[in-house]
GUKOLMAR-817617 format. One record per residue (C-alpha): residue number from 1; x, y, z; residue in one letter. Coordinates in steps of 0.02 Angstrom, whole numbers, plus 50000, padded with zeros to 5 digits. Layout:
<pts>
PT  num     px     py     pz  residuo
PT  NUM      X      Y      Z        A
...
</pts>
This chain:
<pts>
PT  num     px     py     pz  residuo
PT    1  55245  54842  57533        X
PT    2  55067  54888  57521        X
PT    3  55090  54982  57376        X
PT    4  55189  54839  57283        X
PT    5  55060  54717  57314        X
PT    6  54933  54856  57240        X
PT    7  55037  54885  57073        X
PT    8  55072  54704  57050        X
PT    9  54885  54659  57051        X
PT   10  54854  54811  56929        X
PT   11  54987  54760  56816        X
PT   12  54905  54580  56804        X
PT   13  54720  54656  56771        X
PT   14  54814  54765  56637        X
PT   15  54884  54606  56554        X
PT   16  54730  54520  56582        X
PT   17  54620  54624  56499        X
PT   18  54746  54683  56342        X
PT   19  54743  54480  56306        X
PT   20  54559  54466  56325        X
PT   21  54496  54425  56130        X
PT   22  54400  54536  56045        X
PT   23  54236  54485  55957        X
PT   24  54204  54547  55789        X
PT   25  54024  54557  55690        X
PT   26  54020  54503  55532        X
PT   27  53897  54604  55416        X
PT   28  53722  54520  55427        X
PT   29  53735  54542  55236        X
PT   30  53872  54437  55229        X
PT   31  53905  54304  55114        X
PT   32  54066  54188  55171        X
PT   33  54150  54036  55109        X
PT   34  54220  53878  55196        X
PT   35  54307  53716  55152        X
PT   36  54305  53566  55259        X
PT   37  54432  53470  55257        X
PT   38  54377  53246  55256        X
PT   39  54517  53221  55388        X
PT   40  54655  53289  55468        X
PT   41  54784  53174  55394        X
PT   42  54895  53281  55296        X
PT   43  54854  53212  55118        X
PT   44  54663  53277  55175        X
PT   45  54706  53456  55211        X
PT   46  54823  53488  55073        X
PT   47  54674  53433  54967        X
PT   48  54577  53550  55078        X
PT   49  54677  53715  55057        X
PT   50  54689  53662  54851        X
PT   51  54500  53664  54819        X
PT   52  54525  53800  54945        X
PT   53  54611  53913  54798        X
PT   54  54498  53862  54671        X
PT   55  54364  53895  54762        X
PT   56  54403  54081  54810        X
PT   57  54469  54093  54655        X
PT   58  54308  54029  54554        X
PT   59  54197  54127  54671        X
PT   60  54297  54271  54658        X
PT   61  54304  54278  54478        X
PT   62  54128  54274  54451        X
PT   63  54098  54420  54575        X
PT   64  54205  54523  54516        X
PT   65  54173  54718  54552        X
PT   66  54001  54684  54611        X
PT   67  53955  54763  54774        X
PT   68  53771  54717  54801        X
PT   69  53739  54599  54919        X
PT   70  53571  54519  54830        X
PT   71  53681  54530  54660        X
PT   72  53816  54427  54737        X
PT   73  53683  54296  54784        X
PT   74  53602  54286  54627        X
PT   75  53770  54267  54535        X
PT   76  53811  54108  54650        X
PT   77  53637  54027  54629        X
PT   78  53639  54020  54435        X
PT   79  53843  53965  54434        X
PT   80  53807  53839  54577        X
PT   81  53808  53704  54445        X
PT   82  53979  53789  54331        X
PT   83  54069  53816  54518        X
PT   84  54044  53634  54543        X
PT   85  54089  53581  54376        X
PT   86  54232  53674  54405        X
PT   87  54277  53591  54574        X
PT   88  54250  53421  54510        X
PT   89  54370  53453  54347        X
PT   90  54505  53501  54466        X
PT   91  54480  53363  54574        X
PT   92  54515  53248  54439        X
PT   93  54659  53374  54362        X
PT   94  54743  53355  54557        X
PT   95  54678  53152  54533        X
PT   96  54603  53181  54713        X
PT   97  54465  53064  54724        X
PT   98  54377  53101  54901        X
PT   99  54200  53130  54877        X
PT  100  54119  53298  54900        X
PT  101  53974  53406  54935        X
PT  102  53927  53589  54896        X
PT  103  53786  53715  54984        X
PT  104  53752  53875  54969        X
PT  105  53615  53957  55102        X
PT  106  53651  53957  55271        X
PT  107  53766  53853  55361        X
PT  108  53821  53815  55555        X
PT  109  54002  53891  55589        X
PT  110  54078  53851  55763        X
PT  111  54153  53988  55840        X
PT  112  54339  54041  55777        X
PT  113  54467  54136  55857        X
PT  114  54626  54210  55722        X
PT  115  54739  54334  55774        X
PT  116  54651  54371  55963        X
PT  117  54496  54398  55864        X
PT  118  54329  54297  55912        X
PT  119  54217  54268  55762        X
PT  120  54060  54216  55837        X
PT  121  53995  54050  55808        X
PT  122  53788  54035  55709        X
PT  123  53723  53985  55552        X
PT  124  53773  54112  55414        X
PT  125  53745  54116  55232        X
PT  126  53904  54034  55148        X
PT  127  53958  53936  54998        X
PT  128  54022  53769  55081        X
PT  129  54103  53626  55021        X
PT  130  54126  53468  55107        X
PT  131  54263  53319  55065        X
PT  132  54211  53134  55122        X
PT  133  54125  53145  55288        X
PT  134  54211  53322  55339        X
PT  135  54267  53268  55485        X
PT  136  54436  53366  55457        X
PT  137  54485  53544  55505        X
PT  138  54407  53689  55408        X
PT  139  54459  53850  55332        X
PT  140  54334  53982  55316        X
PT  141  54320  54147  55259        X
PT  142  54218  54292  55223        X
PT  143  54177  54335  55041        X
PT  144  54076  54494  55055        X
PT  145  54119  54611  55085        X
PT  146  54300  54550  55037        X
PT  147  54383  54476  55189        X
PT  148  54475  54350  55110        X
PT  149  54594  54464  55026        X
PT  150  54666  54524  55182        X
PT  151  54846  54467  55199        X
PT  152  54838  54350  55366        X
PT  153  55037  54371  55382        X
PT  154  55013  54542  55432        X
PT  155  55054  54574  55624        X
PT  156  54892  54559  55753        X
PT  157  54879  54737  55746        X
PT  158  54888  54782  55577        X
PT  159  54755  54626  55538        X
PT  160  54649  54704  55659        X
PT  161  54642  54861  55597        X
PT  162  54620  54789  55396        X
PT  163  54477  54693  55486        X
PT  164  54396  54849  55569        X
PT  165  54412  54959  55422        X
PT  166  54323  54857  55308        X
PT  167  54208  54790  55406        X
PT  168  54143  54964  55424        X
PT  169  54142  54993  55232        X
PT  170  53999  54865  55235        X
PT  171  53901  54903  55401        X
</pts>
């Protein structure tokens, strides 16, 4: 009986601790991205995830193949003004007509937890935009080194592995 009680209180310290999240560092040289979303109401968010794409793909575009960190930073400070041109022509292509903000420096992300990994909350340096009072949910992620690109429908395992290997590319 002894022994039962012993294996059963193993077995729930083993399932405790393979469920316990695992934190991950993003790269101190990292640049991310992040939409935010005026509402939650539905009409909000599916705005949000559109200037979501055009976003990535704007930034994206105009990064292309470079791998330097300062580089990266200079290229988004002189096409601040063409990335929100660029926003506000597909706004009015999409006829959304929320009002919206841009920054790029260093802005407060809460903490997030995807796939049973913690992404720790702090002020990091990101390109954000903002619709109405962003008071909606957010998507968010990392630029450089390349995060975005990693295909979220793979299984918790696989993600976390994509995660870990490029992370360490960049560290």
């Amino acid at each position: 009986m002894k022994k039962l009680a012993i294996m059963i209180i193993l077995a729930g310290i083993v399932v405790i601790v393979s469920n316990s999240n695992e934190y991950v560092e993003i790269p101190a040289s990292s640049i991310r991205m992040r939409v935010i979303a005026g509402s939650n109401s539905e009409e909000d968010q599916s705005q949000k995830k559109l200037i979501k794409s055009w976003l990535e793909e704007k930034l994206y575009e105009l990064i292309a193949g470079e791998k330097d960190e300062e580089k990266i930073d200079d290229i988004i400070k002189e096409n601040k003004e063409e990335i929100d041109n660029s926003i506000k022509s597909k706004m009015a292509e999409a006829k959304i007509n929320s009002s919206y903000s841009s920054n790029f420096g260093y802005n407060y992300f809460p903490e997030k937890e995807f796939k049973g990994l913690v992404y720790k909350a702090g002020n990091y340096k990101s390109f954000v935009v903002t619709l109405d009072q962003g008071k909606g949910d957010n998507w968010w992620c990392v630029l450089y080194p390349p995060l975005c690109l990693i295909d979220e429908d793979k299984d918790d395992y696989e993600y976390h592995f994509l995660i870990k290997d490029a992370l360490n590319k960049y560290n």
